[in-house]
C-alpha positions in Angstrom: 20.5 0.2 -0.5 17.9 1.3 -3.0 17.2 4.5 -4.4 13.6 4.4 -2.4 15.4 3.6 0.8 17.8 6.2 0.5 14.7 8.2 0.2 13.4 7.3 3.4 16.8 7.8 5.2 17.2 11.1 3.6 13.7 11.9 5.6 14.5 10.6 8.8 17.9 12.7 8.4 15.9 15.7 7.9 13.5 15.1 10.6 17.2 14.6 12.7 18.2 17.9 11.8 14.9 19.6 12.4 15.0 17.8 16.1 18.6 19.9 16.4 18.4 22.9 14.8 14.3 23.8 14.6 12.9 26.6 15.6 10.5 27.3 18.3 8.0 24.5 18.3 9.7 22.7 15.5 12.7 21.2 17.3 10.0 19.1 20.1 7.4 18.4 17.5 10.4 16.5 15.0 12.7 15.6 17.9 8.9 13.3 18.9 8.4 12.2 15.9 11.7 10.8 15.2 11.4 9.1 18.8 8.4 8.0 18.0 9.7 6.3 14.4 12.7 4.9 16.4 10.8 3.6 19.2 8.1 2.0 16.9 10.0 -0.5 14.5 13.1 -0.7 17.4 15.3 0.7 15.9 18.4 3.3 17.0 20.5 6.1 15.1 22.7 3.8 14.3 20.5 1.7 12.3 19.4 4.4 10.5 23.1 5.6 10.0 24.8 2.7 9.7 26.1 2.2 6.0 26.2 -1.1 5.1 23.1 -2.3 7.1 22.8 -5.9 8.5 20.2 -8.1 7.4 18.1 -10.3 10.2 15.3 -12.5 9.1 12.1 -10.1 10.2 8.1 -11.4 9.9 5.9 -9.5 7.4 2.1 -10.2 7.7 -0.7 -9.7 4.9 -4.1 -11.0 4.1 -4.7 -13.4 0.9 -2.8 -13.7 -2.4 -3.4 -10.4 -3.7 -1.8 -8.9 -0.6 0.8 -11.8 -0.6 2.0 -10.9 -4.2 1.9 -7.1 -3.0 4.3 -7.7 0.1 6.4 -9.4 -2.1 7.3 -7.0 -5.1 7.0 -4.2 -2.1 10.0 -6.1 -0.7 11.2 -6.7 -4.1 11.3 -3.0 -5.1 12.5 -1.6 -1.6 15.7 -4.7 -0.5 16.7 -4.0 -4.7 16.4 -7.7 -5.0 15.2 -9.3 -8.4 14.7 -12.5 -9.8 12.3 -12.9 -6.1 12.7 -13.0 -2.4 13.9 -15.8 -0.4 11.9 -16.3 2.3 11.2 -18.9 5.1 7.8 -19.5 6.0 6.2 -22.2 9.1 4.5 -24.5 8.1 0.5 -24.3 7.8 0.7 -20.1 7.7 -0.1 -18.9 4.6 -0.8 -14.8 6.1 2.8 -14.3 6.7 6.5 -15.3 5.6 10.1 -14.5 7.1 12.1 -12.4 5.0 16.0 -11.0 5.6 15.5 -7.1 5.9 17.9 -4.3 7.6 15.8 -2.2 10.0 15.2 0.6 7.8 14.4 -2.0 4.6 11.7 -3.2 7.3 10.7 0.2 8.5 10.0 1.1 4.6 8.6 -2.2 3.6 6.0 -1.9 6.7 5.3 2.0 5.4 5.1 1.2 1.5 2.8 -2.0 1.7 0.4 -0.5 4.0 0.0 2.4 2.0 -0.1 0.2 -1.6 -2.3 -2.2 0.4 -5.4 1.0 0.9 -4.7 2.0 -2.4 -5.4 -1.1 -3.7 -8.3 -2.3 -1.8 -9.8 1.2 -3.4 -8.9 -0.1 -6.8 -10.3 -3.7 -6.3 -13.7 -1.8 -5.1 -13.7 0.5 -8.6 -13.3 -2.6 -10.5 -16.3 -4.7 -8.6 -18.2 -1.9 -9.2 -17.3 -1.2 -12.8 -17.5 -4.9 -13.9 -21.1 -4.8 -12.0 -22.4 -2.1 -13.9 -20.8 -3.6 -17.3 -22.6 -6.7 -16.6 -25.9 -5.2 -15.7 -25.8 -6.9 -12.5 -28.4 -5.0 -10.6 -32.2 -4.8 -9.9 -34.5 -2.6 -12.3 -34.0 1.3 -11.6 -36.2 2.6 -8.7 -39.2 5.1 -9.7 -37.2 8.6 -9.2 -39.3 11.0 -6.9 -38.3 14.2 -7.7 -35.9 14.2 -5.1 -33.0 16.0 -6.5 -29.3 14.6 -7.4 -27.1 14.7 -4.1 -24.3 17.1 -5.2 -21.3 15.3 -5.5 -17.5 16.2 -5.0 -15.4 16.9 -7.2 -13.4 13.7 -5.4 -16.5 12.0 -6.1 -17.1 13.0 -9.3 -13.6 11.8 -10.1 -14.0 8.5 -8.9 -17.8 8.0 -11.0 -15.5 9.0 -14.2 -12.4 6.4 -13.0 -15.2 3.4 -12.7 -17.1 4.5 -16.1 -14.0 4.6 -17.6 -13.1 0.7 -16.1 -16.4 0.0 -17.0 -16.3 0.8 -20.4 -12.9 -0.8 -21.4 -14.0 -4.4 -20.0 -15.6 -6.8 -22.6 -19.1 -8.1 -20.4 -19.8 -11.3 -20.1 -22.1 -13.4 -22.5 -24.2 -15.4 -20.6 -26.4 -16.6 -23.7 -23.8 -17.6 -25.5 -22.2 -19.6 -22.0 -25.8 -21.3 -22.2 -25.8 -22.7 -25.7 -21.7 -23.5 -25.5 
C-alpha cells in the first residue's frame, strides 16, 4: 500500500478510535462519520483493516483529457504503480475506464482526484485569464467614473498577483509576424 494510503487508513483508524473512546459529543459525531465513509464507497472494517487488500476491477469517471491524464497519475500515485495503469475500458466511452483498485485505493482515488480536479479547474481559469491579458485580448478600457476601487481580499489580492505573475512569464503571441510568415 502506498505511503498516501496508509495516510488515509491512519485517518479512518483515528476517526475509529474517536467513535470508541470520544468524549461527550465526540464519540456520535466520529462514530457517523465513519458510518457514513463506510456506507458511501461500500465498504466494511475489514476492508479498511484488512492487510493485504484485494484488488477488484472498480469504474472511475472524469471529464476530457485533462481530467483523463489527472485520474490516471491520481491512480498512479495512490495504487504505487509506475510505468502506467492497466485499465479496461468499453468501447465508444472515452469519460471513464476500469481500473483494479482495493476499496480503500478507491475510496482515496475518488477523494484525491476530486479535490486535484477543483484545484485545477482554478488553475486552468488563472491561466485563461493570464494569457488573455498577455495577449491584450480585450476591448478598450471603459471611461472610469469616479466610482472607487472595490476593496479586495487579501484572497483576492493573492490570486490578481498569481495571474500577473502567469501573465508575465508567458511569451504573447505575435500575430504580425503569423501574418507575413
Amino acid at each position: 500500500m502506498s505511503a498516501i494510503s496508509e495516510a488515509l487508513m491512519r485517518r479512518i483508524s483515528k476517526i475509529k478510535a474517536l467513535a470508541e473512546r470520544g468524549v461527550d459529543g465526540e464519540q456520535a459525531a466520529a462514530q457517523s462519520m465513519l458510518e457514513n465513509i463506510l456506507a458511501r464507497h461500500n465498504l466494511t472494517m475489514a476492508d479498511i483493516e484488512d492487510e493485504k487488500p484485494v484488488r477488484h476491477w472498480v469504474e472511475v469517471e472524469f471529464v476530457g483529457k485533462h481530467e483523463r491524464t489527472l485520474m490516471t497519475q491520481v491512480i498512479c500515485k495512490v495504487a504505487g504503480m509506475s510505468g502506467g495503469v492497466p485499465i479496461r475500458q468499453r468501447k465508444g466511452t472515452r469519460s471513464r475506464f476500469y481500473v483494479e483498485l482495493s476499496a480503500a485505493e478507491h475510496v482515496e482515488v475518488e477523494f484525491i482526484f476530486e479535490l486535484m480536479r477543483t484545484a485545477l479547474a482554478d488553475e486552468f481559469d488563472k491561466t485563461l485569464t493570464a494569457f488573455i491579458h498577455r495577449n491584450r485580448l480585450f476591448g478598450p478600457a471603459r471611461d472610469k467614473d469616479d466610482a472607487p476601487e472595490p476593496e479586495r481580499t487579501p484572497e483576492e489580492r493573492a490570486r490578481l498577483r498569481q495571474i500577473a505573475a502567469m501573465a508575465e512569464a508567458m511569451n504573447p503571441v505575435n500575430v504580425r509576424k503569423a501574418i507575413t510568415a
